[in-house]
N, C-alpha and C positions, 0 to 999 in steps of 0.2 A: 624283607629279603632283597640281600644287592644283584640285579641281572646284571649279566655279562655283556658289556660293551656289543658283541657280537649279534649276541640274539635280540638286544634292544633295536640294535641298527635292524635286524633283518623286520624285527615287527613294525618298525615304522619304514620298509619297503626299502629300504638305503643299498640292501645288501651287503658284503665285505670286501666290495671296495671300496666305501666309505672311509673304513677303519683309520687311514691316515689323514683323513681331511678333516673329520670330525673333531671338534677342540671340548676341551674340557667343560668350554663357556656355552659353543655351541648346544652339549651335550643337556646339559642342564634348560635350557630353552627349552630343546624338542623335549623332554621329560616334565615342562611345566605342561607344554599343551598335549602330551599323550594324556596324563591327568586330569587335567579341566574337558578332556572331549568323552573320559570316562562315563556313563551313566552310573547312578546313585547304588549304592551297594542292594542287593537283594537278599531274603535271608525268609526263612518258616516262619510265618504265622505265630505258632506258640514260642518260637524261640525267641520272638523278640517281643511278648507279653500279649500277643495280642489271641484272641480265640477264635478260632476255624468256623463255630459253629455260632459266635454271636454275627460276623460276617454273615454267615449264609442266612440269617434271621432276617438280616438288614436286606438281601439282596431279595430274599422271598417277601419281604414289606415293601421295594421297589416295585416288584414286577406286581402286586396287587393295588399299586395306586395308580391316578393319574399321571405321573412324573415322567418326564422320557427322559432319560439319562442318558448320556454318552459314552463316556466316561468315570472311573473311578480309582485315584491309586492313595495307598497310605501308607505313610512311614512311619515305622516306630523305631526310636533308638536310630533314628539317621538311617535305617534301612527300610527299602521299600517290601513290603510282607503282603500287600494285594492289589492287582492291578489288571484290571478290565477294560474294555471298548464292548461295547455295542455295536456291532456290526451295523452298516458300513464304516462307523466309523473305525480309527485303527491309530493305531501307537504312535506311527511315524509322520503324521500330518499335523499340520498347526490349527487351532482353535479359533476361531476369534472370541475376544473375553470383553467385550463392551466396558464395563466401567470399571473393571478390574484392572484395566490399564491403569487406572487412579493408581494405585499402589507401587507401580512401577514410575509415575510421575514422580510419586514422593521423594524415593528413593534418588530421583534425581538429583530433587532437589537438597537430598541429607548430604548427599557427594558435594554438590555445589558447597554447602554449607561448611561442609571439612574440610575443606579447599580454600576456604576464606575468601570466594568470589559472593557472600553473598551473607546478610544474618536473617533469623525470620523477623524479627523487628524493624527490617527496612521497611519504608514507605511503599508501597507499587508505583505512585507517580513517576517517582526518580528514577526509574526503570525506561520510560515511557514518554521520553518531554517533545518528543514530536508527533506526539498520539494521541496530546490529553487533549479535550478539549477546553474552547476561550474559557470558559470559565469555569475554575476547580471548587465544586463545593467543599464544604469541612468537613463531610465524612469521604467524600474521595481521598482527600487528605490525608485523613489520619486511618485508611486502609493500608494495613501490613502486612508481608508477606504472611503469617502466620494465621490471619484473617481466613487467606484464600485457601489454606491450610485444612483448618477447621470447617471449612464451609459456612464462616460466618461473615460474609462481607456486609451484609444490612441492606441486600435486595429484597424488595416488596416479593417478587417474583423471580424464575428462574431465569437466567439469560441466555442461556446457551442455545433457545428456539429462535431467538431473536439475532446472533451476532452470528450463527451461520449462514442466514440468508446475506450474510455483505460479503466482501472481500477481505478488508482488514478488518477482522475479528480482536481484535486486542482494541484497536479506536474505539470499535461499537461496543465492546467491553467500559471502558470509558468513559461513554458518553452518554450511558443510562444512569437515571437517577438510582443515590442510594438513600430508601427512605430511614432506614436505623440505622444506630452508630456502629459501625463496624466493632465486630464482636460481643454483639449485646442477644442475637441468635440465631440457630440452626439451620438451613435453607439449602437442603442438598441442591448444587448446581453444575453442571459437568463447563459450565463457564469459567468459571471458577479456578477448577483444573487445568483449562487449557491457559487462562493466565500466567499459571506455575510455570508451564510448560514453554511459553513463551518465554518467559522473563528468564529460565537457564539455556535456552537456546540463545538468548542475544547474550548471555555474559558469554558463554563456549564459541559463541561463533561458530555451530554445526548441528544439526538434527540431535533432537533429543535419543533417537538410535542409535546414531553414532557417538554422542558421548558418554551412553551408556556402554557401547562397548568393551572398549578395554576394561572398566570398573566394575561392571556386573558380568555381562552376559559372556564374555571370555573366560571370566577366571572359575564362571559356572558350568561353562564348557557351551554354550546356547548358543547357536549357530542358524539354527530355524524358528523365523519370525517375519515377519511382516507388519507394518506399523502404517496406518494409513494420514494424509497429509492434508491442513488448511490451502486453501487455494495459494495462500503466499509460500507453499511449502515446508510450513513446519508442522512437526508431527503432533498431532491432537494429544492431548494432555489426559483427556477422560473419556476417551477411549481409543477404539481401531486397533489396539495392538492383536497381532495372532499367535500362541506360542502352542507349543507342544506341552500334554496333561503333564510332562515328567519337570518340565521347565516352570509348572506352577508349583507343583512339589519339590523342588531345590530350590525356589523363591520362597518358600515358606519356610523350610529347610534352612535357609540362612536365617532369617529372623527366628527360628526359633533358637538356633546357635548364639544367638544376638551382631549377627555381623561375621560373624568369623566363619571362615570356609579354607580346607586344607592349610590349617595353618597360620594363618595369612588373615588379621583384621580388615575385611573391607570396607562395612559402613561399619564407626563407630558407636559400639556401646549403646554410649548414653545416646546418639540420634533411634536407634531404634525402639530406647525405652520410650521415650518421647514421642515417636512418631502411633506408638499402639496402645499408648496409655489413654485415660481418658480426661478428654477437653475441652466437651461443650454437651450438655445435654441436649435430645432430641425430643422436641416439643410435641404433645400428644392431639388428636384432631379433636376440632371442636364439639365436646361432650363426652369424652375419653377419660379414662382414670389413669395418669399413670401410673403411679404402683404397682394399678393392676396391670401394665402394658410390662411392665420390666419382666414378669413372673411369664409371660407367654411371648414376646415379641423380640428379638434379635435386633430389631432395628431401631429399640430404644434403651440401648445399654452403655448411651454414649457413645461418643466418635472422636477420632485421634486426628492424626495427618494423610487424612485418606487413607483411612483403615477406619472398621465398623469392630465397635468392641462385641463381644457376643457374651449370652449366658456362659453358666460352665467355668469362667473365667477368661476363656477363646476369646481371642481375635481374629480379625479375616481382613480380606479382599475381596468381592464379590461384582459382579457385573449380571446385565438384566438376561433373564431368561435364564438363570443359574447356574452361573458360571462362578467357583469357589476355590477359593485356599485359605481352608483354614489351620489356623495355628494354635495348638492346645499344650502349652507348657508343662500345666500337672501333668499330663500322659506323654510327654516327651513325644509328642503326633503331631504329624502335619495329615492334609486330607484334603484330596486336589478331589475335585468334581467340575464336570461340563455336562451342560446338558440342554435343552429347549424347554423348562418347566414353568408353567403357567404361576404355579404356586411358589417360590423361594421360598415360602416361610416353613412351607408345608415340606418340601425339602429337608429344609434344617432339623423339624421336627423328628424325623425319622432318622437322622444323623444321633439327635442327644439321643432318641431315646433305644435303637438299635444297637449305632454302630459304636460309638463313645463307649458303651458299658461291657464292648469286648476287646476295647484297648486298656491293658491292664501295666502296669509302669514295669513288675514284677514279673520274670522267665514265668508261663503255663505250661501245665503237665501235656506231656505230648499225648495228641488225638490225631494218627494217621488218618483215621478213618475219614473223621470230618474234615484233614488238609486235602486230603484225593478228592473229595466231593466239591469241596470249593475250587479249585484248581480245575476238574474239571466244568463246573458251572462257569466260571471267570473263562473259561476258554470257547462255552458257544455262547453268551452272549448277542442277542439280535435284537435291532430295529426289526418289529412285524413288517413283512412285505403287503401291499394288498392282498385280500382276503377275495379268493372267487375260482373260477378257471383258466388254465392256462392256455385255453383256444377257445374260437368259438366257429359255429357253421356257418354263421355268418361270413368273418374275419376273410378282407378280401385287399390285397394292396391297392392305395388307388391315390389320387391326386385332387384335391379339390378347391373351387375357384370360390375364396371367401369375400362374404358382403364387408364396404368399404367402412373402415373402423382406426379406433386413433393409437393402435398398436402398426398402424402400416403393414398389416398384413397383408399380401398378397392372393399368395394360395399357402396349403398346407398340404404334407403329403403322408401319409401313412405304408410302409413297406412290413409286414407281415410273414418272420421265418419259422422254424420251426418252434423256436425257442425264446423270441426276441420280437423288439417291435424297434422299426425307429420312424422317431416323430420328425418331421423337417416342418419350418415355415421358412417363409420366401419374405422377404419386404423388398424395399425398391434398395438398399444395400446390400443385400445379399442372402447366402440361404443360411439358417441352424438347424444344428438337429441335436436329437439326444436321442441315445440306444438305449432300450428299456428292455430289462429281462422280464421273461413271464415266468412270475413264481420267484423269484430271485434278483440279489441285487446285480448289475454290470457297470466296472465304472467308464468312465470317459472324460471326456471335456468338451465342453459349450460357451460359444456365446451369443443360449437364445435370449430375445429381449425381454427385457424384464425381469430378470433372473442373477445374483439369487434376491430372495424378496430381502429388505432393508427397513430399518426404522427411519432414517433421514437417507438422502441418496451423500451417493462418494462427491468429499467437495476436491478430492484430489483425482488424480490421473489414476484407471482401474484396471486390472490386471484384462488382456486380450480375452482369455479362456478362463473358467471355473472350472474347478471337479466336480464331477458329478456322479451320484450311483443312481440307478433309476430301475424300481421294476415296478411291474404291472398285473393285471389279472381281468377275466370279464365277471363283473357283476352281475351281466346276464347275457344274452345271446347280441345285446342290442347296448352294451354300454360297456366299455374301456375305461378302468380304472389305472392313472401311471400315478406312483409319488417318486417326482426328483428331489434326493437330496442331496446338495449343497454342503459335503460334510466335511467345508473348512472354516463353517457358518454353523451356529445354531439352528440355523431352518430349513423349510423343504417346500415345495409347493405338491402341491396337490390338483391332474388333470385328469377333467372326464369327458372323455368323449361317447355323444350320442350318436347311432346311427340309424338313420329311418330312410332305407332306398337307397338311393342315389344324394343324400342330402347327410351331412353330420354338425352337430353341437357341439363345439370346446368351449369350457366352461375352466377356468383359471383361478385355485384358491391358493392362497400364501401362507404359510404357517405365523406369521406375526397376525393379519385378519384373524384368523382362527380364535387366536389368542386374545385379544384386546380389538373386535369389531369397531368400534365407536371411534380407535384415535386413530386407526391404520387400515381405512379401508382398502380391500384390493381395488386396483385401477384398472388394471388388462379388462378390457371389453369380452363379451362370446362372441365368441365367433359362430358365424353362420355360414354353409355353402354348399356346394352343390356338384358331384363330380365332374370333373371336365372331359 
């Protein structure tokens, strides 16, 4: 339907008196980007195949597992038919997606490749001739882009623990041995990735952000993101990127189109078949069958260009602590997932066997019933807050002088309302704090130390303040339970404060420790002290 010059201008705020100045060429501009800032169309559940009630099955099989989930949206037929947040989290904030940034690197590089700045058959050396080191073995050598690709360069081990601790990460990329011939096998390494990433930011001459720009994230309308940065300042490759749930469901959304979006071929075709097909099998642990791993495991279904082929026939992006977009061509579906889940696989599993089997390719008979039900469940959605009281007889505000510790904590103070708690600590740079609701989440911004928890620390410059939501509860008359979460991160920490007298315990847990004790211990010390 054609809108009227008049009411176009008033909706993009112009009013009429634009009318004369607007040109025809103009015209057509402001109507590319009214469209691309559009979100993805919306539509009923049954209207566009998919079932009310195999949803609600899936979301009653979440809430009975271990899984915290964050998020969840999915489209069928290009329209988005269910979409939820987990309270605190929320629609309008960015994610960060760990190694899911993989797939947005690719895509980089598939531009690059259409562009003719680049083929996957080039060498990596020739990339890099004041980086290599004095002497180039023969499988540095004969390492090709399409190596770093696959994830088969012919490292014994993974590099990416190793080349963050330096500066120039592309040199110390370099200058490890590769004990196999490149391409001979599978070695997921997020080194690997940033290589990619490197090698199209030196052809572009500009942040792998910015020359995605105009090529993806514009014409998808993506405007909220955040990309975090090597010390040299280019954007990591395999991972740090942060996007919104909807921006991984138009990312998916385009690959399932094959490239094309309003219109308008962006990555070509044939780069997409290519980048999700499969091209290197992944190699089973020692004493593993795989045959039998293909029939149960997702992560041995083959691997593409930074993409993980999946059962089903699906492909994905994934990043750690389950973060998803997957792509399922038979059911014309995408299926964005965020979440903090200990288990991925265990994830997946509840995806084939719930939610897959209620996306159906074919219009369902309409069930209002079960769309009111879902629609209303999809709307309270919640993170559990601490479990306890909301006061205690104790609960007294007070200030207290803690024993000397290698968080530099000073003192710490506790202020006590009717409804709220805020936490402060003091170090010799100054004071944080976080307002904690009791009973409920409140959000804010902070920058206490420590926070939020992280798998390797930021090797670029880090945002002043975090979001934060934080509520609390007493366990008992004599113990404060807070969880901060951090919900433009996967994670949340977890503080409990003892009280005995004139004296209190803080005690500081991380949700990565939680998850994987052995490789990410917490570091924050207890605190101990004594009112002043």
């Amino acid at each position: 339907m054609r809108v009227p010059r008049r009411a176009f201008l008033k909706r993009l705020g112009l009013g009429t008196a634009g009318l004369g100045l607007a040109s025809s060429a103009s015209m057509r501009v402001l109507a590319q980007e009214v469209i691309a800032r559009q979100p993805l169309p919306r539509g009923a559940p049954e209207s566009q195949g998919v079932s009310s009630l195999g949803v609600l099955a899936f979301l009653s099989a979440l809430a009975k597992s271990p899984h915290e989930i964050h998020s969840l949206m999915v489209v069928s037929h290009g329209r988005v038919v269910v979409e939820g947040w987990w309270a605190p989290y929320r629609a309008d904030t960015v994610h960060l997606l760990y190694s899911l940034t993989k797939s947005f690197t690719s895509s980089a590089v598939g531009f690059a490749v259409a562009e003719g700045k680049l083929k996957v058959e080039d060498p990596v050396v020739g990339f890099f001739p004041d980086q290599l080191p004095a002497s180039v073995s023969a499988n540095l050598a004969a390492l090709r882009v399409e190596h770093l690709l696959t994830m088969s360069a012919g490292h014994a081990t993974e590099t990416n623990a190793t080349i963050t601790e330096t500066v120039d990460w592309a040199k110390s990329f370099l200058a490890l041995p590769i004990a196999n011939a490149p391409g001979s096998a599978f070695l997921y390494d997020s080194g690997a990735s940033y290589m990619l990433a490197a090698i199209v930011q030196k052809l572009a001459g500009e942040k792998l952000q910015d020359y995605l720009r105009p090529r993806l994230f514009a014409p998808l309308g993506i405007d909220s993101m955040t990309w975090e940065t090597c010390p040299r300042g280019l954007n990591i490759g395999g991972s740090g990127l942060s996007v919104t749930t909807e921006t991984l469901a138009k990312f998916g959304q385009l690959y399932l189109q094959g490239g094309q979006w309003n219109g308008k071929q962006l990555l070509p075709r044939e780069w997409i078949e290519r980048a999700t097909n499969f091209h290197i099998q992944q190699p089973p642990a020692l004493g593993q069958d795989l045959d039998a791993l293909k029939k149960t495991s997702d992560w041995h279904q083959g691997y593409g260009y930074q993409f993980w082929r999946c059962r089903h026939y699906a492909f994905r992006g994934d990043g750690a602590f389950g973060q998803f977009c997957i792509v399922v061509p038979d059911r014309d579906a995408v299926i964005a997932i965020t979440s903090s889940a200990r288990d991925m696989q265990g994830v997946l599993n509840l995806v084939w066997a719930h939610l897959l089997p209620s996306i159906k390719v074919d219009r369902q008979k309409s069930d209002s019933s079960a769309a009111s039900q879902l629609a209303r469940t999809l709307r309270s959605l919640t993170l559990a807050v601490p479990g306890g009281a909301a006061a205690s007889a104790l609960a007294r505000s007070a200030r207290f002088g803690v024993e000397p510790n290698n968080l530099g904590a000073t003192n710490v103070a506790l202020d006590f309302s009717k409804d709220a708690c805020v936490f402060r600590l003091q170090t010799e740079k100054g004071s944080s704090e976080i307002r904690c609701g009791m009973g409920k989440w409140i959000d804010g911004l902070t920058d206490m130390p420590g926070t939020p928890p992280r798998v390797r620390k930021l090797s670029g410059p880090a945002p002043s303040q975090w979001k934060v939501a934080a509520a609390g509860a007493w366990k008992d008359e004599r113990t404060l339970e807070m969880k901060w979460r951090f919900y433009e991160t996967p994670h949340h920490d977890t503080v409990t404060c003892h009280f005995d007298g004139d004296r209190v315990r803080i005690e500081f847990m991380n949700s990565i420790t939680q998850t994987n004790p052995p490789s990410h211990a917490e570091t924050r010390p207890v605190l101990t002290g004594r009112v002043l």
